[in-house]
C-alpha positions as MATLAB code, in Angstrom:
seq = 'XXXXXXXXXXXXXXXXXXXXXXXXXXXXXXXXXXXXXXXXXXXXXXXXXXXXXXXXXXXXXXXXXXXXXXXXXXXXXXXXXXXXXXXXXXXXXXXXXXXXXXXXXXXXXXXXXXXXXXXXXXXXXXXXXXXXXXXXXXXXXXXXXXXXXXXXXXXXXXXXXXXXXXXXXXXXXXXXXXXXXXXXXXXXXXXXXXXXXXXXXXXXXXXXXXXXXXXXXXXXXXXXXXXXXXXXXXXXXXXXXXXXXXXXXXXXXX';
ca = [
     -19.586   32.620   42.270;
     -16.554   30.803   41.064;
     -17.471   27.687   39.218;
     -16.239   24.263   41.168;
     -15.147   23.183   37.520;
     -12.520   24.346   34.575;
     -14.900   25.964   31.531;
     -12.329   25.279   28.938;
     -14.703   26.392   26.252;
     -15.482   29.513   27.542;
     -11.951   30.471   28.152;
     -10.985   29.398   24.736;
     -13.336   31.883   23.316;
     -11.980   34.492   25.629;
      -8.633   33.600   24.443;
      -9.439   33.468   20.799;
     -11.436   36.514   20.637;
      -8.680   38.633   22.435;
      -6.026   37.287   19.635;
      -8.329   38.332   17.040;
      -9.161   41.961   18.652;
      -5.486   42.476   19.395;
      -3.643   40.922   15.760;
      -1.562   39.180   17.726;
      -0.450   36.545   15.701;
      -0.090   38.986   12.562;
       4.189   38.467   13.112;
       4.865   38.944    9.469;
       4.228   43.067    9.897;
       7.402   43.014   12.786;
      10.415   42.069   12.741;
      13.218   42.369   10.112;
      15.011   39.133    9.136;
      12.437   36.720    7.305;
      11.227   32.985    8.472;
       8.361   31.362    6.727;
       6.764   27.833    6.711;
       3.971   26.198    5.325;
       1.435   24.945    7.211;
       0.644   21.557    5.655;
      -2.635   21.987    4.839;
      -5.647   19.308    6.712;
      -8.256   17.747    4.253;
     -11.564   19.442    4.019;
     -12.991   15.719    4.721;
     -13.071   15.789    8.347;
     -11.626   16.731   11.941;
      -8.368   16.870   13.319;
      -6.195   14.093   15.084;
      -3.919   13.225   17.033;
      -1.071   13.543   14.202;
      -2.290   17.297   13.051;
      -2.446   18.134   16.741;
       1.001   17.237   17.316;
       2.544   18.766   14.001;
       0.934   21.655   14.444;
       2.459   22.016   17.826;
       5.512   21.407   16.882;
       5.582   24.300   14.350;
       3.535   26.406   16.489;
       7.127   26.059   19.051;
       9.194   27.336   15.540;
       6.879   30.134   14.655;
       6.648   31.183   18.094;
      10.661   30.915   18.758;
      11.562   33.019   15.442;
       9.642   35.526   16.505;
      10.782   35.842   19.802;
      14.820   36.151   18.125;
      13.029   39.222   16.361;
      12.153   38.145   12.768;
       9.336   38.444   10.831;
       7.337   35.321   10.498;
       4.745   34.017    8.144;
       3.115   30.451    9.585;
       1.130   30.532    6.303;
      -2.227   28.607    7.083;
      -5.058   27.337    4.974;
      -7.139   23.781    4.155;
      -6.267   21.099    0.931;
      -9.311   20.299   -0.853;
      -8.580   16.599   -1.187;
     -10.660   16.136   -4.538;
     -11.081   12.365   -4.566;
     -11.905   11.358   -0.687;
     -14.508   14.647   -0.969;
     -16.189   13.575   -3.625;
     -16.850    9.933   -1.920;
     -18.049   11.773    0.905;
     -20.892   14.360   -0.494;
     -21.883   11.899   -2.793;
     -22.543    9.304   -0.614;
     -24.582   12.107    2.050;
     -26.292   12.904   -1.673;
     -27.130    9.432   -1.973;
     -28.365    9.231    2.019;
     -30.397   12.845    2.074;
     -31.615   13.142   -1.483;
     -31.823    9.853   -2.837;
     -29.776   11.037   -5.845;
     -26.389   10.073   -7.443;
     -24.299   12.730   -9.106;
     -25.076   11.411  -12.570;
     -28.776   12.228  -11.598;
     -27.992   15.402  -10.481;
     -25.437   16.847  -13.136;
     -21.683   17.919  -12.943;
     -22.367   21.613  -12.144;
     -25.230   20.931   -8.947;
     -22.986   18.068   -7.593;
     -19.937   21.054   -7.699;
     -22.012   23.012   -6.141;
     -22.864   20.206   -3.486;
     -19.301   20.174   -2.576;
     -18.486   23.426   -2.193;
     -21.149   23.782    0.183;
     -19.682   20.935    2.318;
     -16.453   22.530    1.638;
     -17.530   25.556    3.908;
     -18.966   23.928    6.379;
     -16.133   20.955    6.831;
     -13.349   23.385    5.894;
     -14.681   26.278    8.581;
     -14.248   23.433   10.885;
     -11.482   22.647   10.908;
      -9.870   25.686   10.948;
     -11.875   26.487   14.640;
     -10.258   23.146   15.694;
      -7.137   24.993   14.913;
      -7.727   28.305   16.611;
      -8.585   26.719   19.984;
      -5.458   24.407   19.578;
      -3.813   27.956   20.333;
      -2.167   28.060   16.777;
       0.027   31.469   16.123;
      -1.102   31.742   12.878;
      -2.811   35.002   11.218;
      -6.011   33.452   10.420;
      -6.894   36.420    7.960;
      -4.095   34.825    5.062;
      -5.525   31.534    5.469;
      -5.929   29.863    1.613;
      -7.930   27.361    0.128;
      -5.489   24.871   -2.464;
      -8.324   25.629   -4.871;
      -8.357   29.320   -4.582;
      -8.193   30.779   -8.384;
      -4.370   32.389   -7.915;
      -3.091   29.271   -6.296;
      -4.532   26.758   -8.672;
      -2.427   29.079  -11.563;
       0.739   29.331   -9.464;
       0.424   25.369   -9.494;
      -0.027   25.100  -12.840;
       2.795   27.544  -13.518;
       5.437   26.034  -11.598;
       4.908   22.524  -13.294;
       4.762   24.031  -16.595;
       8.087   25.690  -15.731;
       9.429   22.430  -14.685;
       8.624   20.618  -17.432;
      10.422   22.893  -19.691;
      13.353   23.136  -17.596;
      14.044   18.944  -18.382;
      13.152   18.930  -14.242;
       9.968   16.511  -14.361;
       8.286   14.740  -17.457;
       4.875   12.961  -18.498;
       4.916    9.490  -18.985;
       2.719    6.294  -19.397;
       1.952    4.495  -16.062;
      -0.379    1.856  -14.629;
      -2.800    3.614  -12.332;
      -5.333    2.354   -9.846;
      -8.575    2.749  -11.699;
     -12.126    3.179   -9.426;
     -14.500    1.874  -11.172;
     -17.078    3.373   -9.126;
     -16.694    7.104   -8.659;
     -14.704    6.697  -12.514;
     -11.644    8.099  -12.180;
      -8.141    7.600  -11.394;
      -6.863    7.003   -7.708;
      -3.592    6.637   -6.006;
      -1.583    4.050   -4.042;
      -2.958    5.608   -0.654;
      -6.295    5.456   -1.226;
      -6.342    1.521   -2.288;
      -7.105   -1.094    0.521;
      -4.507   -3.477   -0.169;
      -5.707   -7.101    0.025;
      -3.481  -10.228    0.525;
      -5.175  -13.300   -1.454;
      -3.755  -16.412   -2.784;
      -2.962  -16.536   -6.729;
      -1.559  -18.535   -9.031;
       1.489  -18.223  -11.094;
       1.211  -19.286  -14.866;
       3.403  -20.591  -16.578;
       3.311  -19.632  -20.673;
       4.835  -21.034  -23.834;
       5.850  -18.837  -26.303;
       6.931  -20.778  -29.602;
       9.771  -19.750  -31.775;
       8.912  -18.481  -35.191;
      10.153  -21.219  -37.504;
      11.480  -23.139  -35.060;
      10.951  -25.764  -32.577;
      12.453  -24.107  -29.916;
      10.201  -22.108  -27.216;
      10.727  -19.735  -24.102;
       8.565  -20.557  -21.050;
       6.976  -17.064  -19.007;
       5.729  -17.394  -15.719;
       3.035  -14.871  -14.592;
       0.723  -14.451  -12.230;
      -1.554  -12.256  -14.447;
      -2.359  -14.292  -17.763;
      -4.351  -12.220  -19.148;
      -2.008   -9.784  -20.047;
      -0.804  -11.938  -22.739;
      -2.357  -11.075  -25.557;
      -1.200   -7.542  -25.171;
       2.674   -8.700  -25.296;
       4.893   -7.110  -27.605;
       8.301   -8.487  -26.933;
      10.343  -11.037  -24.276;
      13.511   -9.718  -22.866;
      16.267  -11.993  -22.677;
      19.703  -11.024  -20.841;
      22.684  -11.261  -22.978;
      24.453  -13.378  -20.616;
      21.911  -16.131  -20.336;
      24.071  -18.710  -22.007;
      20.843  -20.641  -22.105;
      19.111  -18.623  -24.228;
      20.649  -15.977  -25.582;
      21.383  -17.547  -28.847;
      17.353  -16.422  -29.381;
      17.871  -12.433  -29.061;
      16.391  -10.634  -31.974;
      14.700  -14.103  -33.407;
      10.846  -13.824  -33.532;
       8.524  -15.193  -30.910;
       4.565  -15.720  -31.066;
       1.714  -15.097  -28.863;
      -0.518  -18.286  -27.820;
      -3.692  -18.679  -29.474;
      -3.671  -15.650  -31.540;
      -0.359  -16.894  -33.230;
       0.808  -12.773  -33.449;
       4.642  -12.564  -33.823;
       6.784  -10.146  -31.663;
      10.588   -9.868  -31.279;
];
């Protein structure tokens, strides 16, 4: 008997297990010419959306269209391990199921805590993206922690570096002073709040004169080195290269 409703789950597993028994999607043992693309890889911290459904469609329509004009095609799949955002997550389950912290628990058992979640999140994500229908050969999916990808990484920014192509440098970062470590711009909740801007005297060595700093962090102060005054400030430009001091710990800088 027919069923009076559309089983999409049981036709997606028809669908999916037919790729699989078939290789269909394997396009990068046909063709001749090459095309390849990376699939940007989703984090291991959750599900898909909206976004991932509609990228991945969109290169799903490329992979699909070079093949068809004959070439071989590598839609090369896998997950990102997004270290910072999984760490939040399995130690605050930790912190729900076990009643531990991963200072209790040690480096290596909390590693171990997240690769398990690892397998489980990672696996499912990448059933999300068979049912989507994705043409990808699911047997070359990677992991951006796998061993040999970690050491290509590593590789190609040494390379750089020595080329003159990218350097190290001394930057403010976003500190987290909870899970201890350094975080970037996209993983801050930016706050609007109402401040105050300061405004700072530094005296003139030996002089009466003084240059007045505004800043809306004071307490940066005492860590000043130097004021930067533009040549054509008619104002005070006559003070370049004289000696200035910091308030109340009377330390001279240029």
């Amino acid at each position: 008997m027919i069923d009076n409703r559309f089983n999409h789950k049981t036709t997606e597993k028809k669908c999916i297990s037919y790729w699989q028994r078939n290789k269909t999607f394997e396009f990068e043992k046909k063709g001749t010419d090459t095309f390849c693309i990376m699939m940007p890889p989703p984090n291991i911290t959750g599900s898909l959306h909206m976004g991932h459904a509609l990228t991945f469609s969109l290169q799903d329509i490329l992979v699909r269209f070079q093949f068809k004009l004959g070439k071989k095609v590598l839609w090369q799949a896998g997950t990102d391990h997004a270290g910072i955002a999984t760490e939040i997550i399995v130690e605050n389950q930790l912190r729900q199921k076990k009643k531990e912290s991963k200072q209790e628990i040690g480096r290596k058992k909390f590693i171990d805590e997240i690769w398990k979640w690892k397998e489980k999140s990672g696996s499912e994500i990448i059933n999300q993206l068979k049912i989507l229908g994705t043409s990808a050969n699911w047997e070359r999916a990677r992991f951006t922690m796998d061993d040999d990808l970690s050491n290509c990484v590593k590789k190609v920014f040494v390379d750089l570096y020595n080329q003159g192509l990218i350097y190290k440098d001394n930057r403010l970062v976003n500190w987290d002073p909870k899970i201890k470590t350094a975080i970037s711009d996209l993983e801050v909740v930016q706050e609007n709040t109402i401040g105050s801007l300061w405004y700072i005297k530094y005296k003139i060595f030996d002089k009466k004169d003084y240059i007045i700093v505004a800043t809306t962090r004071p307490e940066t102060m005492l860590g000043d080195s130097a004021i930067a005054i533009h040549p054509k400030n008619k104002k005070l430009n006559h003070l370049i290269g004289k000696y200035a001091v910091v308030p109340l710990c009377e330390r001279k800088m240029v």
